[in-house]
Backbone bond lengths (Angstrom), bond angles and torsions (degrees), N, CA, C in turn:
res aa  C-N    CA-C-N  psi(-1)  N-CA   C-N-CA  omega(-1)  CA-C   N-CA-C  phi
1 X - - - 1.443 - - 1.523 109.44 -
2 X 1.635 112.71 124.40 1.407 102.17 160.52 1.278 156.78 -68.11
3 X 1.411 139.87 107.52 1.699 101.44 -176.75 1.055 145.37 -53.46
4 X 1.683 118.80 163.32 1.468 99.51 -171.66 1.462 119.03 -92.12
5 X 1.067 118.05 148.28 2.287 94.91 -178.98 1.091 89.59 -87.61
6 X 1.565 93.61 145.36 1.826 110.80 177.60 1.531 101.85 -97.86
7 X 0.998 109.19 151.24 1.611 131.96 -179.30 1.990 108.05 -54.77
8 X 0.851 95.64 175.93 1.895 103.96 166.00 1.250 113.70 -92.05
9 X 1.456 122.80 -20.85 1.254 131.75 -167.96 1.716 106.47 -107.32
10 X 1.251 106.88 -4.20 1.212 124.07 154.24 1.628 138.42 -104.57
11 X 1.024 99.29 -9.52 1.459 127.30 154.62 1.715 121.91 -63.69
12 X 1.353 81.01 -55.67 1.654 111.55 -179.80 1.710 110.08 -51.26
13 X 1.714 109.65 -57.12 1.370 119.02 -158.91 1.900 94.81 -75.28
14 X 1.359 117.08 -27.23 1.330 102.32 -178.59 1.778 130.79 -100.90
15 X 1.551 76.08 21.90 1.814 93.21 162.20 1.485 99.74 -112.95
16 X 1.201 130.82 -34.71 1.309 99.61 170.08 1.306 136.86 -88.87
17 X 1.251 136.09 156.91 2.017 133.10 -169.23 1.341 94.19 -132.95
18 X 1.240 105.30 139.49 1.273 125.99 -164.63 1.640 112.41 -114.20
19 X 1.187 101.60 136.13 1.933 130.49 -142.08 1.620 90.42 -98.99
20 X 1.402 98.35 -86.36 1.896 113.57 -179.80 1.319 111.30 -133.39
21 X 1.280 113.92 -169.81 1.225 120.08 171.65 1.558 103.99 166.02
22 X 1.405 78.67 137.85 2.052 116.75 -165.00 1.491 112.20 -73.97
23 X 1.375 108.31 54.72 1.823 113.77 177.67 1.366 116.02 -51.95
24 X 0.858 133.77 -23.40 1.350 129.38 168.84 1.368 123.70 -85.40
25 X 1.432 122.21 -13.48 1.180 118.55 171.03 1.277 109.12 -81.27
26 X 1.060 132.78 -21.48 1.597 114.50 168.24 1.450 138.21 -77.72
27 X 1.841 87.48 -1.71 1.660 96.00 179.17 1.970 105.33 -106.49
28 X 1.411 89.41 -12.69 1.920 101.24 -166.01 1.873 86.48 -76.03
29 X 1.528 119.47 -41.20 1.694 122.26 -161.24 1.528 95.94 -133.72
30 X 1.577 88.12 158.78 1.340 103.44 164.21 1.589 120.35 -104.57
31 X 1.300 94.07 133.71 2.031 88.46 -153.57 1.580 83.76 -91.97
32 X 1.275 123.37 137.06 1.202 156.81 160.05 1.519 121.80 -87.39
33 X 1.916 138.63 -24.71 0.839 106.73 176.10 1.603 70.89 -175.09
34 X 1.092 105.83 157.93 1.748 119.92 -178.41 1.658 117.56 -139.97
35 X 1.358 101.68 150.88 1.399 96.53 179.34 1.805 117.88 -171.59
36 X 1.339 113.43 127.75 1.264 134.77 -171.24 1.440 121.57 -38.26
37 X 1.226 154.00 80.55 1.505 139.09 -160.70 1.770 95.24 -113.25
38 X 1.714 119.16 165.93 1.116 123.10 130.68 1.378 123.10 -68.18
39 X 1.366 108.74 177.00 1.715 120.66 150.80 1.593 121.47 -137.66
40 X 1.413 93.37 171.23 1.634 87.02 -169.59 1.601 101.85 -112.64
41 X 1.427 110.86 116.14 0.999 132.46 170.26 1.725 156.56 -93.21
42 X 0.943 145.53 88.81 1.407 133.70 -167.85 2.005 117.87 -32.52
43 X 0.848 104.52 -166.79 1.555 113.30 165.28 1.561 114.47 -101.02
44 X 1.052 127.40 -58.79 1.334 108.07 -179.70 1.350 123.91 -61.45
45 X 1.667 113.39 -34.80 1.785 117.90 159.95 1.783 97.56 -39.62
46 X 1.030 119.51 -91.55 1.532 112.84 164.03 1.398 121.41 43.08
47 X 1.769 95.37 -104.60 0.947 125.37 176.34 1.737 132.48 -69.29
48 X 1.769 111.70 -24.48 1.175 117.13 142.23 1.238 115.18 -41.14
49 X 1.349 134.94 -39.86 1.218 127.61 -141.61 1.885 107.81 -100.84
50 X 1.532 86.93 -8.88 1.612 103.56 -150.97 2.078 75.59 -100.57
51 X 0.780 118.95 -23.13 1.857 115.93 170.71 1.515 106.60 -94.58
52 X 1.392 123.93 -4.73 1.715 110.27 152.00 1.542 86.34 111.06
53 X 1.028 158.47 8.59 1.370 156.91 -159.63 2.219 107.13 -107.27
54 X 1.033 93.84 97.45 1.792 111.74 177.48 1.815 101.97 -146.50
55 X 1.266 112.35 148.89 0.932 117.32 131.17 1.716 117.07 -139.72
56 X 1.878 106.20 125.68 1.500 121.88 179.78 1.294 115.71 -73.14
57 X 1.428 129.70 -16.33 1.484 130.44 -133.98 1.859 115.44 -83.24
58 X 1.246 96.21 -26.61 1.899 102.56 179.41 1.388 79.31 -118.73
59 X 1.246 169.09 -157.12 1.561 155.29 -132.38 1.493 122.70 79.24
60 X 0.658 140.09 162.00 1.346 138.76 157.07 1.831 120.27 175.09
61 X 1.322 120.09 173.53 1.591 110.64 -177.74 1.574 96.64 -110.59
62 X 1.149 127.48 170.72 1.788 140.42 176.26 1.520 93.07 -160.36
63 X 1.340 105.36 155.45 1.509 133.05 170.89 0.944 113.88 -119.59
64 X 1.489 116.67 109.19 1.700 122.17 -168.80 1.949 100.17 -110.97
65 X 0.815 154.31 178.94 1.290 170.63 -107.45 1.975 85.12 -74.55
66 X 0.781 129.34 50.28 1.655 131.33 167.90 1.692 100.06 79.17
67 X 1.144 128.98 7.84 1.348 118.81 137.03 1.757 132.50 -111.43
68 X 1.254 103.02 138.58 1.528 120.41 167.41 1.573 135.33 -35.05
69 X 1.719 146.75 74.34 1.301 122.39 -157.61 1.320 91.83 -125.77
70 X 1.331 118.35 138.71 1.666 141.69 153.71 1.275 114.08 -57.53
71 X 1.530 99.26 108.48 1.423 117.73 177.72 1.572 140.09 -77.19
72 X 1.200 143.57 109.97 1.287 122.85 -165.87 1.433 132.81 53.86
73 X 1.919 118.05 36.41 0.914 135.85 171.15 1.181 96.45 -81.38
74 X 1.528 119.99 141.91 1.828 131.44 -169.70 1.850 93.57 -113.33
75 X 1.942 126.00 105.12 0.638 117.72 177.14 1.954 93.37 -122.30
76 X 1.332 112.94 100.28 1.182 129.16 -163.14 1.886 105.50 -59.31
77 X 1.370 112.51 135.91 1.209 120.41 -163.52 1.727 104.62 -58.96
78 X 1.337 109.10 145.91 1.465 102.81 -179.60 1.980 118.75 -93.76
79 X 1.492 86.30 122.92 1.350 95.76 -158.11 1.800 108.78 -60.48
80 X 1.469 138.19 5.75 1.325 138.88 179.31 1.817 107.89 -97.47
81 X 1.200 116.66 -9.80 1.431 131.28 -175.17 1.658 106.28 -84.63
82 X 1.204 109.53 136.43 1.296 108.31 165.29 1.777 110.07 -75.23
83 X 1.182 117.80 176.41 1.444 127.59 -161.60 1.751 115.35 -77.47
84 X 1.534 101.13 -32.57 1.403 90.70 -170.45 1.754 93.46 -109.44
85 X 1.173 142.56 16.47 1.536 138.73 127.69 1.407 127.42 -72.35
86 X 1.659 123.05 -6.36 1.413 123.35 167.91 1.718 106.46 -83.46
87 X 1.597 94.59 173.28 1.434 108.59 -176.72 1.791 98.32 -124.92
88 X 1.747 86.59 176.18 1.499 80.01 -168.71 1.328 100.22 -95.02
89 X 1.660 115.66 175.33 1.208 121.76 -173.26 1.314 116.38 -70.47
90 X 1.203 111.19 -85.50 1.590 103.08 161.71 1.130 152.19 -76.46
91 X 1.585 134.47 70.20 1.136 128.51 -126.08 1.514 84.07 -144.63
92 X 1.757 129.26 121.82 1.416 112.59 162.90 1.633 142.44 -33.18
93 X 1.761 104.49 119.01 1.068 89.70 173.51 1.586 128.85 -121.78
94 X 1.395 143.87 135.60 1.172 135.52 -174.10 1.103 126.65 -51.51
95 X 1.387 112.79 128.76 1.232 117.90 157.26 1.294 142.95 -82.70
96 X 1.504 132.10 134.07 1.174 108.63 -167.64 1.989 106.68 -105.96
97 X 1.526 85.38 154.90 1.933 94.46 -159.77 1.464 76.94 -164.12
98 X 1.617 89.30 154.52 1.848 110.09 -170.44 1.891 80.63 -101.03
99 X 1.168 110.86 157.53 1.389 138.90 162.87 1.617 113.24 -22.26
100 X 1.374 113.38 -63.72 1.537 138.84 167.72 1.030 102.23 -29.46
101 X 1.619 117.38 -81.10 1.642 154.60 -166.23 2.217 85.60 -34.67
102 X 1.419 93.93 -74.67 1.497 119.87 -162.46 1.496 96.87 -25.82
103 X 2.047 105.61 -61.60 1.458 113.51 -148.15 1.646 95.23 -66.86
104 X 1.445 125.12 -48.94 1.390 142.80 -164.95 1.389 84.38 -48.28
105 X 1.288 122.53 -82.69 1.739 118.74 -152.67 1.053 124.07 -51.48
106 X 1.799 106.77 -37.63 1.431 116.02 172.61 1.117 121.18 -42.47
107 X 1.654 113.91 -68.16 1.006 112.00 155.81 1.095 149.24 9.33
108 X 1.641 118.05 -72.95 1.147 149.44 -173.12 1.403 113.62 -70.41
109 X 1.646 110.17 -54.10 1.578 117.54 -170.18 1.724 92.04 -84.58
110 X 1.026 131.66 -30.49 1.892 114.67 179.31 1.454 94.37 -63.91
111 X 1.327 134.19 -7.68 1.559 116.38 177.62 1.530 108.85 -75.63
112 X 1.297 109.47 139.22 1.627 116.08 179.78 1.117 123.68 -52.64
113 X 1.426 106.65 115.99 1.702 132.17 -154.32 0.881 138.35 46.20
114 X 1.628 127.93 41.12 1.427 141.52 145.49 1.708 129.70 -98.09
115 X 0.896 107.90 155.05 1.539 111.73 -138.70 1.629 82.14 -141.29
116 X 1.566 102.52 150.24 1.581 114.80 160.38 1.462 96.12 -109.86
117 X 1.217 110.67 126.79 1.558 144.64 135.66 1.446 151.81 -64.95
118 X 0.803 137.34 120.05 2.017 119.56 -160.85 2.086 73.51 -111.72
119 X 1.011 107.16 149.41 1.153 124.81 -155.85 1.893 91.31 -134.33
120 X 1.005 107.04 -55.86 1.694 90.56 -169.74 2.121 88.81 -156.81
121 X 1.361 109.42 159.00 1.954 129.51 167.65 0.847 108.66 -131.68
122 X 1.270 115.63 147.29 1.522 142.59 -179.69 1.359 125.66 -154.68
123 X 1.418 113.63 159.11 1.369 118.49 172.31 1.194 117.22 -65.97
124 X 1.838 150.96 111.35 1.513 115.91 165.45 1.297 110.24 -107.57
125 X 1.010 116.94 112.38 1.731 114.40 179.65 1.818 110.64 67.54
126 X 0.537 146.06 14.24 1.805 155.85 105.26 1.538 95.74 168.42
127 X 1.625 123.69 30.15 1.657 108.88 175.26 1.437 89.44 -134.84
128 X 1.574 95.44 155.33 1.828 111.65 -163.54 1.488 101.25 -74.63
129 X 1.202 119.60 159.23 1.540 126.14 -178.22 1.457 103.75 -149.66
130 X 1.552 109.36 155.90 1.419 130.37 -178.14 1.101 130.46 -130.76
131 X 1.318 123.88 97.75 1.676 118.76 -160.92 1.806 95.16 -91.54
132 X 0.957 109.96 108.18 1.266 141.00 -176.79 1.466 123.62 -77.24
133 X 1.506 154.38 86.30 1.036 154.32 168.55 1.477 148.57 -103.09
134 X 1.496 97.20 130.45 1.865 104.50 -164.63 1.355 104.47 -68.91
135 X 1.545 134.63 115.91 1.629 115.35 173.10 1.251 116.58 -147.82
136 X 1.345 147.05 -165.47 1.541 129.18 -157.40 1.697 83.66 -156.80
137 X 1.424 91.45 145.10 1.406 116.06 -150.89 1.817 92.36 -76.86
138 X 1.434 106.69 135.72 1.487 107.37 172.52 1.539 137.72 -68.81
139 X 0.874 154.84 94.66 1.690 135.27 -161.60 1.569 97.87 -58.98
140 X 1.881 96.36 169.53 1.742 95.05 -179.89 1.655 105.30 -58.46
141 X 1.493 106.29 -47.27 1.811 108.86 -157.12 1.442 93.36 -61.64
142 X 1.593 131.67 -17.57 1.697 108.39 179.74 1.352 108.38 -99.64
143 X 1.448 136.91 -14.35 1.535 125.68 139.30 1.548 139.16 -37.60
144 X 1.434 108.50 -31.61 1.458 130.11 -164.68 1.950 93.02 -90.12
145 X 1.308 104.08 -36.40 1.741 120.26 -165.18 1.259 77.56 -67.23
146 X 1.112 123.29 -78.59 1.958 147.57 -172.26 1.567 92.87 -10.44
147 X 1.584 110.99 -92.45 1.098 120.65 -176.77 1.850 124.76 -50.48
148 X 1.198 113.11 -22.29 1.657 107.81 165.64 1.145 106.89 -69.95
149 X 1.252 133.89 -38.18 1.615 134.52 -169.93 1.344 105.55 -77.87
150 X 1.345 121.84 -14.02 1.410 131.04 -177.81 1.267 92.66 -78.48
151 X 1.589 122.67 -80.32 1.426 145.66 -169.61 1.526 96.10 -26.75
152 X 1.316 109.46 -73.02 1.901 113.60 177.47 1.214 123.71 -44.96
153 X 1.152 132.56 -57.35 1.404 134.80 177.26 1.481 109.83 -54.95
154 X 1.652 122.49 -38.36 1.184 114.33 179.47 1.521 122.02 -76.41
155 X 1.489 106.72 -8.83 1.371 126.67 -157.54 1.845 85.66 -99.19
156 X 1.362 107.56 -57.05 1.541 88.83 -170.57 1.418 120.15 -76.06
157 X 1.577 111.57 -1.62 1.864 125.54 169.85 1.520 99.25 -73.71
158 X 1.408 129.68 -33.16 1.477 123.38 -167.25 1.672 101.99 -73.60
159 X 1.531 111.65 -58.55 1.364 124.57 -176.82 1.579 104.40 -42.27
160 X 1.180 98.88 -51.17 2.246 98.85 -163.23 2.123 84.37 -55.39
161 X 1.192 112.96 -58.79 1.548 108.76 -134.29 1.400 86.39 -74.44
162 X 1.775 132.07 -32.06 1.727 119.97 169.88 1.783 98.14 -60.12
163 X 1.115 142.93 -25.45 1.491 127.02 -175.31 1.718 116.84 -64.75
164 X 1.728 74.74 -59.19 1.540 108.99 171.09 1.585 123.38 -49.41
């Protein structure tokens, strides 16, 4: 039997391990454009992070004096640390973005009603990462649209494969 060659993009997905991820932001906005950042982190954040402990869900990115920081990400204190080597939970943390990255996004989110989002973290190659996304806030009636078009498509995928 031969093997199969795996892709680059399959290469890719099994170096990275996945931390959290911001499910509701993809149903709250419509993400318009995404993009990979570090962050700047302590050691015990770290290692919290390395036992599965995030919460993304109220989160968000801001641009304060021409750099990028993650807002109200909940990275819960790590319980093996003594008290005055931990950090606090929610406490801004930087993001890292080249100059370029900064001006482009800015850009983008000062446009009327777009918002940066952290969408999902991960491990890549043993340093944390942030796939980061520009998107514009949904109204209820285009959530409700969202999910009928969901409902149908899944409804007419069930019908073919009972025919089928």
């Amino acid at each position: 039997m031969a093997k199969k060659k795996e892709s680059k993009e399959d290469e890719k997905k099994k170096l990275e391990r996945p931390i959290g991820e911001n499910r509701k932001a993809r149903h709250d906005y419509e993400i318009i454009d995404t993009l990979e950042c570090g962050i700047q982190l302590v050691g015990s954040e770290v290692k919290s992070l390395r036992d599965g402990k995030l919460s993304l869900s109220e989160s968000f990115a801001r641009i304060l004096r021409g750099e990028v920081f993650l807002v109200n990400c909940e990275i819960p204190e790590y319980r093996n640390t003594s008290q005055f080597l931990n950090h606090e939970a929610k406490r801004p943390r930087k993001l890292l973005l080249h100059k370029k990255e900064i001006v482009k996004f800015a850009g983008k989110s000062e446009d009327k009603g777009l918002s940066l989002v952290p969408l999902k973290m991960y491990f890549k190659q043993g340093r944390v990462k942030v796939l980061l996304g520009v998107g514009r806030g949904r109204k209820q009636h285009d959530k409700r649209e969202k999910l009928k078009s969901q409902d149908a498509k899944r409804d007419m995928a069930r019908t073919m494969r009972s025919r089928g």
